[in-house]
Structures are given as structure tokens and as C-alpha cells.
VMD Tcl script that draws the C-alpha trace (Angstrom):
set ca {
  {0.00 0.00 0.00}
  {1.33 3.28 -0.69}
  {2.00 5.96 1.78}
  {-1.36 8.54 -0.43}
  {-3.57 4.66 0.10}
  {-2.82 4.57 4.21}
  {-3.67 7.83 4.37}
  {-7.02 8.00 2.72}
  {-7.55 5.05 4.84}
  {-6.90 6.91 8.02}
  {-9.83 9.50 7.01}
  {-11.89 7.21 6.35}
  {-11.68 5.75 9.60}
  {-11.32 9.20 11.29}
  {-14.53 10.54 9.68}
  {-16.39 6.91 10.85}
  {-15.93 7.06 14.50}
  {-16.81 11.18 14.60}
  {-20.43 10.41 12.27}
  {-21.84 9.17 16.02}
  {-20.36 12.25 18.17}
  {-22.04 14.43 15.42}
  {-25.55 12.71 15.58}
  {-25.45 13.13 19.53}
  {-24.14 16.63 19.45}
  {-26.85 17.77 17.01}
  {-29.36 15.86 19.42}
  {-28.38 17.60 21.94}
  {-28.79 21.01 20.58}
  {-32.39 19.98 19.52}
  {-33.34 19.14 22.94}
  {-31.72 22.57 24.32}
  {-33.20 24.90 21.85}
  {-36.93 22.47 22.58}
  {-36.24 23.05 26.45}
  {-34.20 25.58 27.06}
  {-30.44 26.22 28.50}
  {-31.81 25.21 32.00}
  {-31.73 21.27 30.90}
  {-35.62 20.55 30.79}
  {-38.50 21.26 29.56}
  {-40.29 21.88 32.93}
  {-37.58 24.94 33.81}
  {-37.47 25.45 29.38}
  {-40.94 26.66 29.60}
  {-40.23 28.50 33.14}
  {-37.51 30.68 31.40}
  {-39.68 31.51 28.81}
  {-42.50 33.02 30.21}
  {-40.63 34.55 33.18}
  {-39.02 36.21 30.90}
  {-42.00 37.31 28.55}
  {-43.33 38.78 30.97}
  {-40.84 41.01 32.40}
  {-40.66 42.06 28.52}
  {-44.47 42.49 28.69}
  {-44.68 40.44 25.80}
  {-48.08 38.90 26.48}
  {-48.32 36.88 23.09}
  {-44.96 35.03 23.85}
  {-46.04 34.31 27.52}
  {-50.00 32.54 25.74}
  {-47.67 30.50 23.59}
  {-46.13 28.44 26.77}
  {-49.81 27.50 28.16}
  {-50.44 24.02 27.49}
  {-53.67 23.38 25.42}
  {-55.79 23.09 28.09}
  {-54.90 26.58 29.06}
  {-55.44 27.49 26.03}
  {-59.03 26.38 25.51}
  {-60.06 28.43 28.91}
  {-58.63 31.59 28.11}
  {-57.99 33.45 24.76}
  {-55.33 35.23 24.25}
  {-57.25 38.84 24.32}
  {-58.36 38.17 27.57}
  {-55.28 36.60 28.87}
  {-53.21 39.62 27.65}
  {-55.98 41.83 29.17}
  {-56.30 40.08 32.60}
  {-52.05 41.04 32.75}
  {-52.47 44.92 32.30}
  {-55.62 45.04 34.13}
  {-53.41 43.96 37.19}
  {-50.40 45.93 36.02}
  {-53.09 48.99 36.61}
  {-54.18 47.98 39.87}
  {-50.80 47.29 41.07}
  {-49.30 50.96 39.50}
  {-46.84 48.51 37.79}
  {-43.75 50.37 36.71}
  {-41.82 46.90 35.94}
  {-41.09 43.62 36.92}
  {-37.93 41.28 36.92}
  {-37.84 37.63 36.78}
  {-35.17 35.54 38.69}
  {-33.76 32.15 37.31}
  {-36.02 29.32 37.61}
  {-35.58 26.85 40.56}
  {-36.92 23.34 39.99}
  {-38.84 21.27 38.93}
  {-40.64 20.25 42.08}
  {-43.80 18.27 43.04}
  {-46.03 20.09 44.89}
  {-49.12 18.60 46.11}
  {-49.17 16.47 42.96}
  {-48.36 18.89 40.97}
  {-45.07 20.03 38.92}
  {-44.16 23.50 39.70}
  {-40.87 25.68 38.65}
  {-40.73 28.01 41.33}
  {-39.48 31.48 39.57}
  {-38.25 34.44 42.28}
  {-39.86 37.87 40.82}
  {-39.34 41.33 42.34}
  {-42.05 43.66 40.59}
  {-41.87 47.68 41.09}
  {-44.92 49.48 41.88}
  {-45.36 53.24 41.87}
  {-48.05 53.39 44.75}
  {-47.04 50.49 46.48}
  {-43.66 49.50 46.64}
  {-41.97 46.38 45.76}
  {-43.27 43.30 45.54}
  {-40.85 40.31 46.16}
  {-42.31 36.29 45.75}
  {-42.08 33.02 44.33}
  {-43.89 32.38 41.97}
  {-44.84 28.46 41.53}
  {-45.34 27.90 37.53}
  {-47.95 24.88 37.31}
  {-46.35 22.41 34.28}
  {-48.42 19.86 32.78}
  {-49.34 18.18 29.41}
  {-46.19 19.67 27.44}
  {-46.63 23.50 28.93}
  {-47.49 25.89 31.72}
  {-50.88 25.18 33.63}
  {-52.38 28.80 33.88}
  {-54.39 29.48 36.17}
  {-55.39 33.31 37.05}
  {-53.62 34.11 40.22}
  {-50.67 34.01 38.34}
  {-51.47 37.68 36.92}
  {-49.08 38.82 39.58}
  {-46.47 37.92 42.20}
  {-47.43 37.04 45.67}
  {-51.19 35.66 44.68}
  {-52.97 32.39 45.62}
  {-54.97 29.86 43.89}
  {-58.64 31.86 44.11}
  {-57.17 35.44 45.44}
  {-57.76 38.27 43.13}
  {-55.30 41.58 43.16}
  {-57.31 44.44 44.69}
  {-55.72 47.83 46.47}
  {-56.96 50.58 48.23}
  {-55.06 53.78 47.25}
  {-54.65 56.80 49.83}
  {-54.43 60.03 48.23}
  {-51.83 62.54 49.35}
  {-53.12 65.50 50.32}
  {-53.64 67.65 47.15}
  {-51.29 70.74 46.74}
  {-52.68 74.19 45.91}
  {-52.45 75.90 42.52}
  {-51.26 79.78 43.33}
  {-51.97 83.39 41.22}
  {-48.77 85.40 40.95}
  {-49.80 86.56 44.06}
  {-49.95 83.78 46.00}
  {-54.00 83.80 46.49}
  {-55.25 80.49 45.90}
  {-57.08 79.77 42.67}
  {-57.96 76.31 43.89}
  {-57.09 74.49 47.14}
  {-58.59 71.33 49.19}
  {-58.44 67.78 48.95}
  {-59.82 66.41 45.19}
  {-63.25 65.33 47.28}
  {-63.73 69.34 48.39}
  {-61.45 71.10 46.22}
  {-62.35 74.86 46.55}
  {-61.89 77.67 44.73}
  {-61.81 80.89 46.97}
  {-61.69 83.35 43.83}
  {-65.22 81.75 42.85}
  {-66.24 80.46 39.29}
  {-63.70 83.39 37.71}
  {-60.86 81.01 38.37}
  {-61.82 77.69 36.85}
  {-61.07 78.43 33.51}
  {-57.87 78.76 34.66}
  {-57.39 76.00 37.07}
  {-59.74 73.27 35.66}
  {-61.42 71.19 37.72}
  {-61.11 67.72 39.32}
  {-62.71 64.11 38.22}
  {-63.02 60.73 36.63}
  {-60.80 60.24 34.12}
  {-61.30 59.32 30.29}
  {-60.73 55.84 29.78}
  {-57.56 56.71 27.43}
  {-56.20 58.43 29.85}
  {-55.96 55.89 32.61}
  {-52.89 53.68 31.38}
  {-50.84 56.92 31.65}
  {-51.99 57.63 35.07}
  {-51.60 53.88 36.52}
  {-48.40 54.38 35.40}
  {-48.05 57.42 37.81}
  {-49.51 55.60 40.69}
  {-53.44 56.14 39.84}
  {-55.55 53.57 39.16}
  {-59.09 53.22 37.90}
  {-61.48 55.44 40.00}
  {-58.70 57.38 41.62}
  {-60.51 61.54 40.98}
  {-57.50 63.35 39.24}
  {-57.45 66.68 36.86}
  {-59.38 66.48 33.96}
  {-58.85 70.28 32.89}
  {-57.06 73.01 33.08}
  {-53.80 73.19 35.58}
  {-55.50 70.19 37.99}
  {-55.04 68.11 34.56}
  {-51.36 69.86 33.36}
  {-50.06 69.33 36.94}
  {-52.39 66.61 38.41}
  {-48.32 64.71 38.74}
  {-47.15 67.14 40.51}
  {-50.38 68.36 42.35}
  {-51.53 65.37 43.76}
  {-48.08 64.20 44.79}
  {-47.39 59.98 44.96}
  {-50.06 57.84 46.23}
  {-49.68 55.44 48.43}
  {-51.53 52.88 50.44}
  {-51.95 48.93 50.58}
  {-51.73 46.26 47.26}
  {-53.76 43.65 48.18}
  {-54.74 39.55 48.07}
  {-57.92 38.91 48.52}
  {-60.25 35.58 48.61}
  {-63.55 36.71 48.06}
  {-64.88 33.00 49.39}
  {-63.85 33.44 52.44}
  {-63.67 37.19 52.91}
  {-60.09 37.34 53.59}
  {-57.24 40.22 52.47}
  {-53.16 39.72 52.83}
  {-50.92 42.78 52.41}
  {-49.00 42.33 49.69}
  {-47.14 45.87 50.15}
  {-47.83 48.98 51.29}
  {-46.49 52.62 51.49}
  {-47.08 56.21 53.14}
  {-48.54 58.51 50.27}
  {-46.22 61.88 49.56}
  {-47.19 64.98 49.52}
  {-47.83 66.93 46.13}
  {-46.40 70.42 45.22}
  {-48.24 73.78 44.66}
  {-48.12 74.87 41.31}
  {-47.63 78.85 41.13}
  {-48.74 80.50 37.70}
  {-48.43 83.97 36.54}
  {-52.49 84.60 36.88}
  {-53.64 88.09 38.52}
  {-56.58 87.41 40.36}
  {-57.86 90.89 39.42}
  {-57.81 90.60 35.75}
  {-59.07 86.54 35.91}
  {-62.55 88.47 37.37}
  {-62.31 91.16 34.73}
  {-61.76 88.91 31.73}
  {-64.42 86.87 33.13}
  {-66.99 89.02 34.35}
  {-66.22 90.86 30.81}
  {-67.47 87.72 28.60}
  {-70.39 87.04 31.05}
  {-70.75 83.39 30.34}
  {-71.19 83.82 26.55}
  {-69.20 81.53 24.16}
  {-66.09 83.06 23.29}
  {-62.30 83.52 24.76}
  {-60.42 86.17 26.54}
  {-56.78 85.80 27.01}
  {-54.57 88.72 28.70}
  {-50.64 88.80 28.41}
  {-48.16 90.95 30.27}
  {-47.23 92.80 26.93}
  {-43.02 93.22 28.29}
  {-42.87 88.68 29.30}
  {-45.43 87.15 27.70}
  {-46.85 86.16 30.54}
  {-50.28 85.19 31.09}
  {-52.38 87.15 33.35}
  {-56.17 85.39 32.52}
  {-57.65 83.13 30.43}
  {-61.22 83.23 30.29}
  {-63.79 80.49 28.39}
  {-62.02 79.24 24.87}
  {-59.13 81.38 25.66}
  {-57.20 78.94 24.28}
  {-58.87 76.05 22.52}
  {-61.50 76.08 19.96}
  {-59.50 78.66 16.95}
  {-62.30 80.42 14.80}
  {-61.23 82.57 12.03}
  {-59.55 85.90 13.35}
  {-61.21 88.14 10.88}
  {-59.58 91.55 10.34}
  {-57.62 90.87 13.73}
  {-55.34 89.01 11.27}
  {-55.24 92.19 8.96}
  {-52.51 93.50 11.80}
  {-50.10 90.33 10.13}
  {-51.21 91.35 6.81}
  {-49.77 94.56 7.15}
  {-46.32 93.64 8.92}
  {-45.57 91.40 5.90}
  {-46.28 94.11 3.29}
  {-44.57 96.53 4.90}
  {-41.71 94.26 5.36}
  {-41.88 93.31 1.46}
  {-42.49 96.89 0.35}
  {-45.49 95.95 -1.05}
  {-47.17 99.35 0.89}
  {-46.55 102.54 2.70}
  {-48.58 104.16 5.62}
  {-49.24 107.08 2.92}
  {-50.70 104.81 -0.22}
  {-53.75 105.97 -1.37}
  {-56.54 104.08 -2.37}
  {-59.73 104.37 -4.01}
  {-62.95 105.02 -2.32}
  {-64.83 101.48 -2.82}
  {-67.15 99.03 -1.43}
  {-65.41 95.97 -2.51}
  {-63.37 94.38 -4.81}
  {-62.34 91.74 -7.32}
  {-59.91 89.35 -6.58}
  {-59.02 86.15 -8.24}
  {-62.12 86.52 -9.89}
  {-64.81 86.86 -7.08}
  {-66.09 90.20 -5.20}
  {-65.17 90.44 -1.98}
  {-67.19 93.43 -0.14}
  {-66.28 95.26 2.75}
  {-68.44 95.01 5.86}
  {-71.82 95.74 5.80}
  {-71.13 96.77 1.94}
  {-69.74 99.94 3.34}
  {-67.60 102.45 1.24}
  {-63.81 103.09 2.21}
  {-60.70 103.61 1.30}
  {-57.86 106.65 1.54}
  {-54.66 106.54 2.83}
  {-53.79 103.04 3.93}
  {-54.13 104.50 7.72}
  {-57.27 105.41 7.39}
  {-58.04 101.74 5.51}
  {-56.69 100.39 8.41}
  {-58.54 102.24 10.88}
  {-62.02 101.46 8.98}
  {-60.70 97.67 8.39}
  {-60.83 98.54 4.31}
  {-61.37 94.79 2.91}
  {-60.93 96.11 -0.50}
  {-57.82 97.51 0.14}
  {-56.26 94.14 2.08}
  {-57.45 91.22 0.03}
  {-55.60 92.43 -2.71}
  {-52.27 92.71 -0.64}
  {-52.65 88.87 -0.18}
  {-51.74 87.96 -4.09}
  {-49.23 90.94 -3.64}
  {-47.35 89.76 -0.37}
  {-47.33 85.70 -1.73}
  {-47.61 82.25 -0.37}
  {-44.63 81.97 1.17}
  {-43.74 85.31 2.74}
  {-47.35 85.39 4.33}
  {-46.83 82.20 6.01}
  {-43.61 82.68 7.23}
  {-44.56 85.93 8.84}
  {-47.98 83.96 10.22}
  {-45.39 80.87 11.52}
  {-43.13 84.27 13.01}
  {-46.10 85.55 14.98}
  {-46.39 81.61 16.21}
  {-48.95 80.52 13.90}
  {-48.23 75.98 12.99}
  {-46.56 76.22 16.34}
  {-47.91 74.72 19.70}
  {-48.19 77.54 22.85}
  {-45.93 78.00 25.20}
  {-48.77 77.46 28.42}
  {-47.29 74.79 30.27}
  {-43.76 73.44 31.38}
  {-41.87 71.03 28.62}
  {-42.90 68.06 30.94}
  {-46.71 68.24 31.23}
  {-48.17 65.51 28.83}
  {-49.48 66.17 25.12}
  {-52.56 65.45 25.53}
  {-53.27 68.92 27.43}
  {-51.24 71.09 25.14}
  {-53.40 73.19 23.35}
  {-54.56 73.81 19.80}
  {-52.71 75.64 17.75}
  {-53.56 78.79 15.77}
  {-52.58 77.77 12.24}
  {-52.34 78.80 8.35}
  {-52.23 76.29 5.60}
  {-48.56 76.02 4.56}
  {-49.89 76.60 0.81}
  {-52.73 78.17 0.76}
  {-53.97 78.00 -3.06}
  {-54.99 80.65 -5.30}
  {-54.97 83.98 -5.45}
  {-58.39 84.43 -4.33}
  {-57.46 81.98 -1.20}
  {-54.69 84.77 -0.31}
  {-56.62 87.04 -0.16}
  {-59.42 85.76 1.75}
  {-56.87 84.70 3.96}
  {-55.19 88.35 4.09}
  {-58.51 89.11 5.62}
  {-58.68 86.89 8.28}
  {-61.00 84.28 6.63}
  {-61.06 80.94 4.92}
  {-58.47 78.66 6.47}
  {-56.68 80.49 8.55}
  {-57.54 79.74 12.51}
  {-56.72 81.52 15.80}
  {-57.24 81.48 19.12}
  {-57.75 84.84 21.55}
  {-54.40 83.90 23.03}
  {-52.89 83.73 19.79}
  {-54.08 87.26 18.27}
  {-53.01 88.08 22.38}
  {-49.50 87.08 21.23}
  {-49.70 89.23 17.86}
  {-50.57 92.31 20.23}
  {-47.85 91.21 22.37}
  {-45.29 91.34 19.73}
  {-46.59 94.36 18.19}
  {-46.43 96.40 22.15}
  {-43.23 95.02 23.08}
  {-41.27 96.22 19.39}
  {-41.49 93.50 17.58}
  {-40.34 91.16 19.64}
  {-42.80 87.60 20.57}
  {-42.05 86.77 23.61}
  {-43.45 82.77 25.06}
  {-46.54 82.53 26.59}
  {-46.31 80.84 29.66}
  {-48.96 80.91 32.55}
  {-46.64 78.94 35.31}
  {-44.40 81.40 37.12}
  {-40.34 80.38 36.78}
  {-41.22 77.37 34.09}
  {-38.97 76.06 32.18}
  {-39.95 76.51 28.29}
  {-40.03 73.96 25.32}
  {-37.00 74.21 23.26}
  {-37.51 76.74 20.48}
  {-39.68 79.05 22.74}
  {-37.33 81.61 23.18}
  {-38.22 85.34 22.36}
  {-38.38 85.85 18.71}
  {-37.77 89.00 16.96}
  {-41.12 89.05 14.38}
  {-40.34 92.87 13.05}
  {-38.41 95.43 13.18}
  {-38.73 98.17 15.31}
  {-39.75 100.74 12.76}
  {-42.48 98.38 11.41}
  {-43.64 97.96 15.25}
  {-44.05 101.56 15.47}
  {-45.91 101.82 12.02}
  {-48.16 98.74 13.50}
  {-48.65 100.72 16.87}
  {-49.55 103.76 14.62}
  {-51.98 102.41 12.43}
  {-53.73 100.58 15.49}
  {-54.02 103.81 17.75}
  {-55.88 105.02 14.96}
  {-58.40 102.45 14.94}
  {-59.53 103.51 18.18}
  {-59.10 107.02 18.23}
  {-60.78 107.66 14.88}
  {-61.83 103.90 13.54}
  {-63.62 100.99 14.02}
  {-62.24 100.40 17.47}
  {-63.45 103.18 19.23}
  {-65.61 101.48 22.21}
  {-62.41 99.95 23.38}
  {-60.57 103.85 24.37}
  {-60.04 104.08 28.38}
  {-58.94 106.81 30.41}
  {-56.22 105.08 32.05}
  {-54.31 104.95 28.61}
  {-54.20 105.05 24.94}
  {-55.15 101.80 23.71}
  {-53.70 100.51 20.29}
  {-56.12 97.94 18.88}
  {-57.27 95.92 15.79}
  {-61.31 94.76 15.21}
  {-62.18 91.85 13.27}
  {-65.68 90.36 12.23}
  {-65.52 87.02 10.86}
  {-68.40 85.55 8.55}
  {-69.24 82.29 8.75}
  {-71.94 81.69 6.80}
  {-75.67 82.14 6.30}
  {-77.59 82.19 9.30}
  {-80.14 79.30 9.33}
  {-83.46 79.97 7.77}
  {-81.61 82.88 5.93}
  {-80.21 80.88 3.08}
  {-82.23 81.47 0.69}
  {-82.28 85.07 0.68}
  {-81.10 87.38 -1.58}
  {-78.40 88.70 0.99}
  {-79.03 86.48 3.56}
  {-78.02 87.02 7.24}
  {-74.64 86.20 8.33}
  {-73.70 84.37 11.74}
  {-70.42 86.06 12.70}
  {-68.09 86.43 15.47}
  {-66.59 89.09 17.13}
  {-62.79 89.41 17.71}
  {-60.30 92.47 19.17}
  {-56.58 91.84 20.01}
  {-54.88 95.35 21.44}
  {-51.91 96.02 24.12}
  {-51.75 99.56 25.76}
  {-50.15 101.78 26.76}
  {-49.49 102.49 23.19}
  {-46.27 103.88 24.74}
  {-44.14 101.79 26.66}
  {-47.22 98.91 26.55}
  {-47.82 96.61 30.16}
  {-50.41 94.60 28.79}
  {-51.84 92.57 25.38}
  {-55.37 91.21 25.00}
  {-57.50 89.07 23.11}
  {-61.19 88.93 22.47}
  {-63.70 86.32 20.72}
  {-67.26 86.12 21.17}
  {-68.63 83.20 19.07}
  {-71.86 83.64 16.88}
  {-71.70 87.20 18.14}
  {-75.20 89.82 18.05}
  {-72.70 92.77 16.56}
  {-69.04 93.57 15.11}
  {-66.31 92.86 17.08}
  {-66.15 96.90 17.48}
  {-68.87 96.80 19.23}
  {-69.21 93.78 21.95}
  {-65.16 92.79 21.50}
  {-63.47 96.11 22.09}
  {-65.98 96.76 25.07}
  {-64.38 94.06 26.94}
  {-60.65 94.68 26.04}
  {-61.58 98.04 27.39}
  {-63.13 96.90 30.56}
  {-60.19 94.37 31.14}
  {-57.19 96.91 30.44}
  {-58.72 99.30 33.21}
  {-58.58 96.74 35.50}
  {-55.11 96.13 35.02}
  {-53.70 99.84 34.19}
}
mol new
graphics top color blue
foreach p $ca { graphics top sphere $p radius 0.5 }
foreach p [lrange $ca 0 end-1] q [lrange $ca 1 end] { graphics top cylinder $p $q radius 0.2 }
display resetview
């Protein structure tokens, strides 16, 4: 045999004896990966939904019940029955040990799994749990929704409340105060709209708050501040997670823990101009928002101050006019033709009440001249009226609350269609109609800019809060243009439409606006059928050296907004000058 023959030989004989080592080794690995690396398939199936369900992965935990389990529960309800007692227990998580076992208990195999779970309200929970295995998978049986249960005991708790912290004007009078079952309010009814009230929760909103330590049932915010703050407000819960066997009327502690103290929230409210802006709208539908005009900050908020955006009318003429005079587009000394109306993109658009106006572009300003602003809309473009809109914090959300307080509660914003269409849609929009949406805090905040130079500063109603990235004071105009703004709005209520809103106290620099909505019902069919409108004034005063900004609505309003807006603004800026 040659020395290439003994080799091949020796191969041959090499590969032979390792054909049997392979066949066991790839057994082997079949029967780990079936019951996993704990060695069988008692502790295999242990692992696996220990560790599903500190994942929360509900689906992979069903798929280790054996087939019996299966055919009692579904997996909807068995996924449901797990966060129903994650809410109970304020889960925040849970962590599986290694699995110890199997064992025979009571004629039964069990893998006993250690699992420390996390509560918000409650503390930690520490047990063994005893995993039933039978017929090829786990045995469920529902006291296995959470640690520390026995066979019939259901997870129950009874939550104590911390006592509930006041919510604070800039002045430190209360605005609300109590516990949530007697929550008072000593300023009366004026200072709900600010501070919201106290109740049940909306179903989607109670997986959020078990996750903050309040389950089902527990009375929290459900507007206003009490809903922005209810975290910090009501403080941590606390009280006693328990086991309890209906049959026989018996409870076991599970855990338990001392509730803590909430803290007050302090916002930048006056308590004097919260019963002016109030007492001003008189219960009707409608908003009235009042900012300090040098911070931004808020002072009141009154009804739909802030939710709800209607079209702004001829309010919205004031951002009209900063972006053509930032484009050139016109000059405070433009003359234009005496007119009721005009054509634009091929449709009439009449000024209010068909009246006849025009002049100088102050004086079109002061009488709210719609034939001499709907045409500025094609004039000024898409793009540069937008951008000034998104300058004066139009497509943005408000600055109200801190960065932390959930979504949910942030308010609508005031918006403008990014592209708004054709040139009859810019200049319906130049007017304040169509698509373009505000809110009496937002035409507040174009006051605001307009009083304090040109410069927007955030709204924020919670004294000291830390603002949302982005919300830092943004220069909208220039200086000059602010004074030409401040000019032109003086004259609306020394000589214009605006005149019901002039106080002693100071000069008063405002801007009107009717909005049309539509026919009236009933009215449709008429040759110039009645209009259901709304009312709207934004203004800041002093003109000079301006301490506070305001915005009016009145919804579906009897008259203009020159005569039942500007009224209020009036009454509210006495108050506060």
C-alpha cells in the first residue's frame, strides 16, 4: 500500500468514528433549543414566560400554556387580565429571577421562579412564583397575573391620596385648594377656567396615570392646571396592594407605602384681571386671554381662551400689514380708491356691511378697508405670508405649560395652511378668513409682539417654568415696522372701528375683526341672507411703553367685534392699568 492509500484510509476511519459524536451533538442542541439552556422542559418553559413577561410580551407568555390553558382563556383576555393587574398594582416593571426546579407540589409540577415587581403606589413586591407544568406547557391558572397571589385570590388595592397641593396666582392667592373630594376655589367660578377642575378620568387616559400611581377610580385633573399638573399636584399615592379571597372574605398585604405629599403649582395669573376677563365675557361663548405685553406672561384666560381657533377676521389684517410693509409691497401714505369691494381672483369680496372706504392706507386700516387688504394677499405671496404667520407663532404649539406636562393637554394651535392656493385663497386669507384659525391667546401674542417692538415673547402661565425648546423670544419685526403697527392701530380707536375699546387710564392701540361664517339658518335662501359672525379684538396699551396685550372672541356674536369685542378689552385693560 502506498503511503497517499494509508492515508485515505486513516480518514476514512477518522470521519467513521466522529459520524456518532455528530448525531449526539446535534441531538443535543435539539433538545436545548426544545427546552431551554436550564436542561428541561419543565424549567425550558419556566424561562420563557418569566421572561416574557418582564418584557411584557403577552403573546410570547399565551404560547407556553399548554392546550388546556389554552381552551379556557384566549389570548385577548389573557393579555388583558395582565395589564388590568399591572393597573391595579401601579406597575412600573417587573424582573424575573432564574427558575428553581422542577418540584412536586401537592401532585403537581411547579418551577418556582423568584420575581421582584416595582410598583409606583405600592412599593416592591418580592415572591415566588410556583409555575404549574403539565401536558407539554405551563398550567395557567389566574392568580398568576401577579407575584405574591394564591390559587382563588384576586389583586385588589386601596389607594390613599396625598393631600392635594394648591395651585397659586402670581400673588400667591389660591385659585384652587382642598383635597380632590372638596377642592375649593376661593376666587369663585372666575378662576376655573384657569385651574380646571377635578374628576373621573377618560378611559384613554388611565394607562398613563396607573403608570403614575393612579388607578381606575382614583378623581384626578381632567382640565385646566389640575389636569397639566395633576403629577405634581396630587403628589405619589400610596396605600396597601392587596390579596384577597372573596370566598372566604379574607385580604393579605402584599405591600404597602405612606402617600407623599404633592407640590403647589404657582402661575403667573392676577386674580384681578381673571374676574375682569371673566366678568367681561359674562358666560357667553367666546375667549379672553390677557398677556403681560413686556414677558409674555399670562395674566387670565377666560372660556375658549385657548382652545377652539375660529377665524380671526380683520384681527389678522394686523399680520397682513407687517408682511407688506416688510416686502415693500405698501406705505402708511398709499392711497386708495374710495370702494365698497373688490375683485380678486375673480370673485367680489365686499367690505363690511357693503360699506364704502378707502384713503390713505391708515385710514383703511382704521375702517378695516377689505378692499384695500385682500388684494395685498396675491401681492405679499404664499410663502412670505406664512412665514410671517409661523413668526407671529402661527403651525406652532403655545408656550402654556412646562416642557414636561403631557401632550394630551397642550393646546390647539392657531394655524395657516402652509400653501394656501390661489390667489383668491390669499386674499381671503389676508382678511382673516377661509383657512386660517386663531385662538384669543394667539391674536393676544400678535398684540404682544406688536407692544413690546417687535419682539414675541413665550406665553407661559406657570411662574419660573422652564420653556419647550424653540420658545425663546423671537424678533417678528423690526422696530420701525412695530411703530408703524402701533400707529396704524391707535388710529383704529381714536378715529376707527375700534373706538368702544378707548379708556382713560391709557391710549389703547387695537385691531377689530368680524368674521363671517356663513348664512344664518333659515336665511339661506335670501337674496343677501343674514350672516352668523363672530366678534374678535386683540390690542396692548399703553401704546407707549405697553404693560399689557389682549384678546377677544365672542362666538356667533349679536354685533361687530367693534362693538361687543373692544368693550371688553376696554373693561379688562382698566382693571389692570
Amino acid at each position: 500500500m502506498n503511503p497517499s492509500s494509508t492515508a485515505v484510509e486513516r480518514r476514512r476511519r477518522l470521519v467513521t468514528r466522529a459520524a456518532p459524536l455528530v448525531v449526539i451533538a446535534l441531538i443535543s442542541f435539539v433538545l436545548g433549543a426544545a427546552t431551554g439552556s436550564s436542561g428541561s422542559p419543565e424549567k425550558g418553559a419556566a424561562q420563557r414566560f418569566a421572561g416574557a413577561w418582564g418584557r411584557k410580551d403577552f403573546a410570547a407568555m399565551y404560547r407556553e400554556l399548554n392546550d388546556a390553558s389554552r381552551a379556557a382563556i384566549g389570548e385577548g383576555a389573557f393579555a388583558r387580565a395582565y395589564r388590568e393587574a399591572a393597573e391595579v398594582a401601579t406597575l412600573r416593571g417587573l424582573d424575573p429571577g432564574p427558575p428553581e426546579g422542577p418540584a412536586d407540589r401537592d401532585g403537581e409540577t411547579v418551577v418556582g421562579v423568584q420575581i421582584e415587581a416595582d410598583t409606583v403606589a405600592f412599593g416592591t413586591v418580592a415572591a415566588t412564583v410556583d409555575l404549574p407544568y403539565a401536558e407539554g406547557g405551563i398550567a395557567w391558572d389566574p392568580s398568576l397575573v401577579f407575584p405574591g397571589l394564591a390559587r382563588g385570590e384576586q389583586l385588589e388595592n386601596r389607594v390613599d391620596l396625598a393631600p392635594r397641593a394648591p395651585i397659586l396666582a402670581r400673588d400667591g392667592t389660591p385659585l384652587a385648594e382642598g383635597p380632590v373630594d372638596a377642592r375649593e376655589h376661593p376666587l369663585g367660578s372666575a378662576a376655573i377656567d384657569v385651574s380646571g377642575e377635578i374628576g373621573e378620568a377618560a378611559d384613554e387616559d388611565l394607562p398613563a396615570l396607573a403608570r403614575q400611581g393612579f388607578p381606575a377610580g382614583t378623581p384626578v385633573g381632567v382640565s385646566g392646571l389640575e389636569q397639566a399638573f395633576n403629577r405634581r399636584l396630587a403628589g405619589k399615592p400610596g396605600g396597601s396592594l392587596l390579596a384577597v379571597d372573596h370566598r372566604s372574605g379574607s385580604a393579605r398585604i402584599l405591600a404597602q407605602a405612606e402617600p407623599r405629599a404633592g407640590a403647589p403649582v404657582k402661575t403667573t395669573i392676577d386674580p384681578d384681571l381673571q374676574q375682569a376677563a371673566v366678568t367681561g365675557l359674562a358666560g357667553r361663548a367666546g375667549g379672553v386671554a390677557v398677556l403681560d405685553a413686556r414677558t409674555g406672561d399670562v395674566r387670565a384666560l377666560a372660556g375658549q381662551a385657548f382652545s377652539a381657533p375660529q377665524p380671526p377676521g380683520s384681527t389678522f389684517k394686523t399680520i397682513t400689514t407687517t408682511a407688506a410693509l416688510q416686502k415693500g409691497v405698501v406705505s402708511l401714505d398709499d392711497e386708495f380708491e374710495l370702494t365698497d369691494g373688490v375683485s380678486v381672483g375673480g370673485r367680489f369680496i365686499s367690505n363690511a356691511n357693503g360699506e364704502v372706504c378707502g384713503g390713505t392706507f391708515r385710514q383703511a386700516f382704521a375702517e378695516s378697508c377689505n378692499a384695500d387688504f385682500a388684494p395685498l394677499g396675491p401681492k405679499i405671496g404664499n410663502d412670505d405670508l406664512v412665514a410671517t404667520a409661523e413668526r407671529f407663532g402661527f403651525n406652532q404649539p403655545l408656550t402654556l405649560y412646562a416642557p414636561e406636562v403631557v401632550a394630551a393637554v397642550d393646546p390647539p394651535e392657531s394655524t395657516i395652511p402652509e400653501e394656501i392656493g390661489s390667489e383668491l385663497d390669499l386674499g381671503v386669507s389676508a382678511i382673516g378668513q377661509g383657512e386660517v384659525l386663531a385662538t384669543p391667546l394667539q391674536m393676544a401674542s400678535v398684540a404682544q409682539t406688536i407692544g413690546a417692538g417687535g419682539v414675541r415673547e413665550p406665553t407661559s402661565v406657570v411662574a419660573n417654568a422652564k420653556l419647550r425648546p424653540g420658545a425663546e423670544p423671537e424678533r417678528v419685526m423690526s422696530r420701525k415696522i412695530a411703530g408703524e403697527l402701533t400707529e396704524l392701530m391707535v388710529g383704529v380707536v381714536t378715529g376707527g372701528t375700534g373706538t368702544a375699546a378707548a379708556i382713560p387710564e391709557a391710549q389703547v392701540a387695537g385691531k377689530t375683526g368680524t368674521a363671517e361664517l356663513g348664512p344664518k339658518p333659515g336665511t339661506e335662501d335670501e337674496e343677501e341672507p343674514e350672516q352668523i359672525k363672530d366678534a374678535w379684538f386683540a390690542a396692548f396699551a399703553p401704546a407707549e411703553g405697553a404693560k399689557l396685550a389682549v384678546g377677544v372672541l365672542l362666538v356667533e356674536a349679536e354685533a361687530a367685534g367693534g362693538e361687543v369685542a373692544a368693550p371688553i378689552a376696554a373693561e379688562v385693560l382698566s382693571t389692570g392699568l
